[in-house]
N, C-alpha and C positions, 0 to 999 in steps of 0.2 A: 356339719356345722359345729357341731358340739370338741370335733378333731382341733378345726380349727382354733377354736378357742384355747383350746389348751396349750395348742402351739402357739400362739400369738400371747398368751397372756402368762405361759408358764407357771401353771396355775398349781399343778399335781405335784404332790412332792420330790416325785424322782425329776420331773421335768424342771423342779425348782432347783435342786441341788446340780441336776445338767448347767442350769444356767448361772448357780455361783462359781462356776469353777474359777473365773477369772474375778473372784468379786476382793472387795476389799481386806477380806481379813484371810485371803492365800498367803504361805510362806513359799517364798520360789527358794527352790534348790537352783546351784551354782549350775547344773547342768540346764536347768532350763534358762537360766537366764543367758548362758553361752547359748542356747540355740538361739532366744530372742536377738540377742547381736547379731548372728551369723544372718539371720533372718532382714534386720530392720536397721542396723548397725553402719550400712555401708557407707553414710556420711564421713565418717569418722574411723574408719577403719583403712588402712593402707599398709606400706614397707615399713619392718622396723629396723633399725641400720644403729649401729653402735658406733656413737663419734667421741671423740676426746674432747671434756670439757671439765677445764680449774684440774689438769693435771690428772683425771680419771679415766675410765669408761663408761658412759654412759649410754642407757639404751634410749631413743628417741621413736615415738612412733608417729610416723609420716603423717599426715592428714590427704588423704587421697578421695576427694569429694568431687563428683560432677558442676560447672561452673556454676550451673543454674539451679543449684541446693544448697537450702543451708541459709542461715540469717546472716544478711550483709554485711558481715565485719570486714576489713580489710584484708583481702589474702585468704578468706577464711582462718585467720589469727581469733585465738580465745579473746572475748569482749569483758571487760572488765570495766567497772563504772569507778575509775581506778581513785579519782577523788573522794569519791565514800567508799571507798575501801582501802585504810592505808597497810591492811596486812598483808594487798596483793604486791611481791614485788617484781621488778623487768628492771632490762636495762636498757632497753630504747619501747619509748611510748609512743603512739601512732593515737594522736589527738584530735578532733574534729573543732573548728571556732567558725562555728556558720553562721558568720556575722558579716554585712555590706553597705550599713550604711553610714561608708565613706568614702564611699563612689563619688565620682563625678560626672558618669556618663552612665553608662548600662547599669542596671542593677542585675541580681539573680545568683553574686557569687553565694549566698546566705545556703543552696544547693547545692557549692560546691562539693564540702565533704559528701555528702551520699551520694552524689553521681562516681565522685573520684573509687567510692571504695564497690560501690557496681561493679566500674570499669575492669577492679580488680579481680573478678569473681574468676578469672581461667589460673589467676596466681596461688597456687598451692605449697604445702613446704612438700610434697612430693615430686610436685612437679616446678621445680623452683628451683635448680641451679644453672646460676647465671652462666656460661659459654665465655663473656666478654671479661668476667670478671675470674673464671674460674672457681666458683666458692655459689653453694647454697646459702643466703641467707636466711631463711627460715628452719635451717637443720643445724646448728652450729653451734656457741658457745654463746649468743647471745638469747636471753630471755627477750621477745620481743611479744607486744600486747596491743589491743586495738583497745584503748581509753576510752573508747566514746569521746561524745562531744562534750565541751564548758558550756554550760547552761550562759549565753551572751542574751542580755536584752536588745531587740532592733528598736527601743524606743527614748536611750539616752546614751550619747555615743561615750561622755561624761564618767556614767556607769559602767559599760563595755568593756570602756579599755581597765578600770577598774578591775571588772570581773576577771576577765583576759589575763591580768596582769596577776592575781592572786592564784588563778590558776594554775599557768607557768611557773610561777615560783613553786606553788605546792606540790605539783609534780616533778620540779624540775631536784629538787631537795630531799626525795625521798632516796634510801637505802638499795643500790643497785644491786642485783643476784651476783653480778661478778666482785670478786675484787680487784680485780686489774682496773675496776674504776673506781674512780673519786665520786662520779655523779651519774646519774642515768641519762641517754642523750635522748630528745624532744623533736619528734618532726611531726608538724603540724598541716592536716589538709584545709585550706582556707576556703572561703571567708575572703574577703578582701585585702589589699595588700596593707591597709594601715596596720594587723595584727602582728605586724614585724615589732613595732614600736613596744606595744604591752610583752611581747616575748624579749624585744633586748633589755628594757627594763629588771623585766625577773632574772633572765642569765645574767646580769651585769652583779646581781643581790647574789647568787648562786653560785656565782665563781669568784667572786669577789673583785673584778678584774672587767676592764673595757673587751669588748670581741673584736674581733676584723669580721670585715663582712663579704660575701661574694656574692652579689646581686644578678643574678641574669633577667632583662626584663629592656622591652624597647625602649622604655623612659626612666629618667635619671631618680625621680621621686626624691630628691633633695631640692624641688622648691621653696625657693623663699617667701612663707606667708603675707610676710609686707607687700608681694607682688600682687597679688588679692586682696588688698584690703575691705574689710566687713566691720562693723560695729560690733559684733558676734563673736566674739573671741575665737569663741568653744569651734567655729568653722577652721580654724588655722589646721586643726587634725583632720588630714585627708589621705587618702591613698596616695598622694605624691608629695606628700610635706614629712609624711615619717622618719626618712632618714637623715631630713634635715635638722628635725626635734629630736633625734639619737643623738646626730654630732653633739647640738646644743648641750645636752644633758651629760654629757660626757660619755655614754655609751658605748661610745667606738673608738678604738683603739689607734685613730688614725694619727700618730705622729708623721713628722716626715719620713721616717724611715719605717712606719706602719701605714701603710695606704689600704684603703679598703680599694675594692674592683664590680664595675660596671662590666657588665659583657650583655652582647647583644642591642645596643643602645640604636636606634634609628626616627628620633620623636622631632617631633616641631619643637621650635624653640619661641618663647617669649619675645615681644619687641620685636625690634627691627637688628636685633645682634646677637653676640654671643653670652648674653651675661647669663646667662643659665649656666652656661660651661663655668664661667667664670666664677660663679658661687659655689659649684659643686669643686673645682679645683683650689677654691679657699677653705671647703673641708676635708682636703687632701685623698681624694679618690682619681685612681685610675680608671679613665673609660675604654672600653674596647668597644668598635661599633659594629654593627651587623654587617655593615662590607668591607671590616678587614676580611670574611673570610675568603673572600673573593680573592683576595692578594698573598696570605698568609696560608689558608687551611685550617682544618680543625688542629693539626700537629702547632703552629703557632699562636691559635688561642689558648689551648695550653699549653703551652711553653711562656707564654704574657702572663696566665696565672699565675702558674705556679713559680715563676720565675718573681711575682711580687710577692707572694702569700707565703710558700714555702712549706712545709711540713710540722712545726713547730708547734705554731701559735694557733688559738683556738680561734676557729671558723665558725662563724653563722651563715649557713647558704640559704639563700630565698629565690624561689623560681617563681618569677613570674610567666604564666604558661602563656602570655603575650610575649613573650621573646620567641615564638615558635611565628611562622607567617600564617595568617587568616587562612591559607588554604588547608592546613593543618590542625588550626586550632582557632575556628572559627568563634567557640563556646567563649567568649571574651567578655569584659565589659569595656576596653578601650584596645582596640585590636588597630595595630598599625601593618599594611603591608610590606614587603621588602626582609621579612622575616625568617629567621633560620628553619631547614626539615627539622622532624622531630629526629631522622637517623644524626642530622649532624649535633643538636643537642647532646643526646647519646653518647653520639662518640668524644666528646667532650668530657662529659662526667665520667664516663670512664677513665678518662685522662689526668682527670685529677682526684680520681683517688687514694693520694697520700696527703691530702689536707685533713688536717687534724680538726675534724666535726663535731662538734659539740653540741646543734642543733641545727635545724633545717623546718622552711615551711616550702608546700607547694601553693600556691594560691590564683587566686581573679578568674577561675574554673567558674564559669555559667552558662549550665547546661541548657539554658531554655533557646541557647541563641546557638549550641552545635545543631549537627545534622542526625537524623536516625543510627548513623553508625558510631554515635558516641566518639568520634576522634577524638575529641580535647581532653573529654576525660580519661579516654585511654590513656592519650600520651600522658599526662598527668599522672594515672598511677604506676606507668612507668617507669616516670620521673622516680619517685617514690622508691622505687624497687631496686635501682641503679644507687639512688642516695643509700637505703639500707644493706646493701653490696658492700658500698663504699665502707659504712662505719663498720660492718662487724669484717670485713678485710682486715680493715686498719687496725683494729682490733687484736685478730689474731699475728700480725706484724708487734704490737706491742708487748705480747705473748710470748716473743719469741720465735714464733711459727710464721713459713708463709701461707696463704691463703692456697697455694697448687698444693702443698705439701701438705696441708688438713684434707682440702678433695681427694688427694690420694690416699690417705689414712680412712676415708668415709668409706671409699669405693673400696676399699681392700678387706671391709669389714664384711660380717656376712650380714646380708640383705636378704629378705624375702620380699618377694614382690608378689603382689595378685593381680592376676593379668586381666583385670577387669580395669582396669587403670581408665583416667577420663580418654577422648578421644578428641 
């Protein structure tokens, strides 16, 4: 009895000094605390591979973590509450605006962002180079960060786009790690599709300059509010009148010879005709619908791209994950059938990666209404993965470099690998 008490209560002095070993006023030596990594470290511990980045060498180490460890950042990407913190810098931010009330059907996108960055949980920068694209983007020259979410209120939409908007700017304005840019570029996991509007607002302030836009999404979201009229003013802001109140505002860059692009288009129209077409082709947007690809192929959607947009001029892409068909991506708030796979998406954005991107949201992700196997979100932080492909490609094309000719520069460097890698 008496045994045990001692043991239990570590009462005796040597049994007391047994039990401070680990106590608060220990100095760890460098070796023990290399054991504690080797030990407890494995989250964060992977290949270190030396890649070329701003013209040096730089050693990079991998993050090679199990899907299902680790706090829900995107990608497993370091989380940075990057608004209150302006010492942290990146050059592409991974933002969350879990904001939806301006729905008009479903609600639940307000879940988007944390389902989307779940989804993400097998994307690693070790295990993360792209095939389609030929280029790791989480190993590369760009800084890239998961921002957290904008603190959005669901209870003044008023307020929201407000906040939304002061956000985007604040982030959008800060000091990029590269200097091959001018600004840091913004993809935003959404929230509902109105947070296009508070985001082209702030890029509009941040570049000083209208954007073109490439919209994929079953519906045109350039309704004309008058078509709805309300006493309500403040209802004119919806998930489908955004890129109406863009054009208005001046926003977008859509001269005649600046067309912004519809892809994926397959929606009921107003009335009894065409005047939906007919508003949106009086704020100079090209539509591409979800059965050209029937006629054309994904090789002809982009080719309608990029054949309008070009390479030049700075792009804001918006995916609406309702351009994918309900059997894909069910997780919707306004899910139309007759919609593209997510392979042919895919192959799509691949296709046009030499538009010059300057931000990107994925959005109308509501998890409550996929199935157990998370599709929507998946496809969504797919989406995501293929977009941050695209920009730090584009990137090292700006650089001077191709994207094959940096992978082979990675691969030829010396790597160590621990063959404990995820499975």
């Amino acid at each position: 009895m008496r045994l045990t008490s001692l043991l239990l209560g570590c009462s005796s002095a040597l049994l007391a000094a047994a039990c401070g070993n680990h106590g608060d006023d220990k100095e760890w030596t460098k070796a023990e605390l290399d054991e504690l990594e080797a030990k407890w470290g494995f989250e964060v511990m992977g290949s270190v591979i030396a890649v070329a980045r701003e013209g040096t060498r730089e050693t990079l180490r991998l993050t090679r973590r199990l899907g299902f460890t680790g706090i829900g950042s995107f990608a497993h990407l370091k989380h940075v509450k990057c608004l209150t913190t302006p010492s942290e810098l990146y050059d592409i931010a991974i933002i969350g605006a879990p904001f939806d009330t301006a729905v008009s059907y479903r609600p639940g996108a307000r879940f988007g962002p944390r389902a989307i960055r779940q989804a993400s949980s097998r994307q690693t920068s070790f295990r993360g180079f792209n095939p389609r694209a030929s280029i790791n983007p989480y190993a590369n020259w760009a800084t890239i960060l998961d921002c957290g979410d904008i603190p959005v209120t669901p209870m003044d939409n008023v307020v929201a786009v407000e906040q939304m908007s002061a956000a985007f700017k604040e982030l959008g304005q800060r000091r990029p790690v590269s200097s091959s840019l001018s600004r840091p570029k913004l993809i935003t996991l959404g929230g509902d599709h109105s947070l296009a509007l508070p985001a082209l607002r702030a890029l509009r302030e941040v570049y000083g300059a209208p954007l073109r836009v490439l919209h994929f999404d079953a519906h045109l979201d350039t309704w004309h509010p008058a078509k709805y009229p309300s006493y309500w003013t403040a209802t004119q802001f919806n998930h489908g009148s955004m890129f109406w109140m863009a054009g208005n505002e001046g926003l977008l860059s859509n001269a005649t010879n600046q067309p912004s692009v519809h892809a994926g288009l397959r929606t009921r129209l107003s009335g009894t005709d065409f005047a939906d077409h007919e508003d949106d082709t009086a704020q100079n947007w090209v539509r591409i619908a979800a059965d050209d690809i029937d006629d054309i192929g994904t090789a002809g959607i982009v080719k309608s791209i990029m054949g309008t947009l070009g390479t030049e001029d700075p792009v804001y892409l918006s995916v609406d994950i309702d351009v994918l068909d309900p059997a894909f991506a069910p997780g919707t708030g306004t899910p139309e059938p007759g919609g593209w796979t997510t392979r042919e998406l895919i192959r799509i954005l691949r296709g046009i990666e030499g538009l010059n991107l300057v931000g990107a949201d994925v959005v109308e992700v509501s998890p409550a209404y996929q199935n157990a196997g998370e599709e929507t979100a998946l496809a969504a932080a797919q989406v995501v993965y293929e977009v941050l492909s695209s920009m730090v490609k584009k990137g090292l094309e700006g650089m001077g470099k191709e994207g094959k000719a940096a992978a082979a520069t990675a691969a030829a460097a010396d790597v160590v690998v621990d063959e404990k890698d995820e499975l």
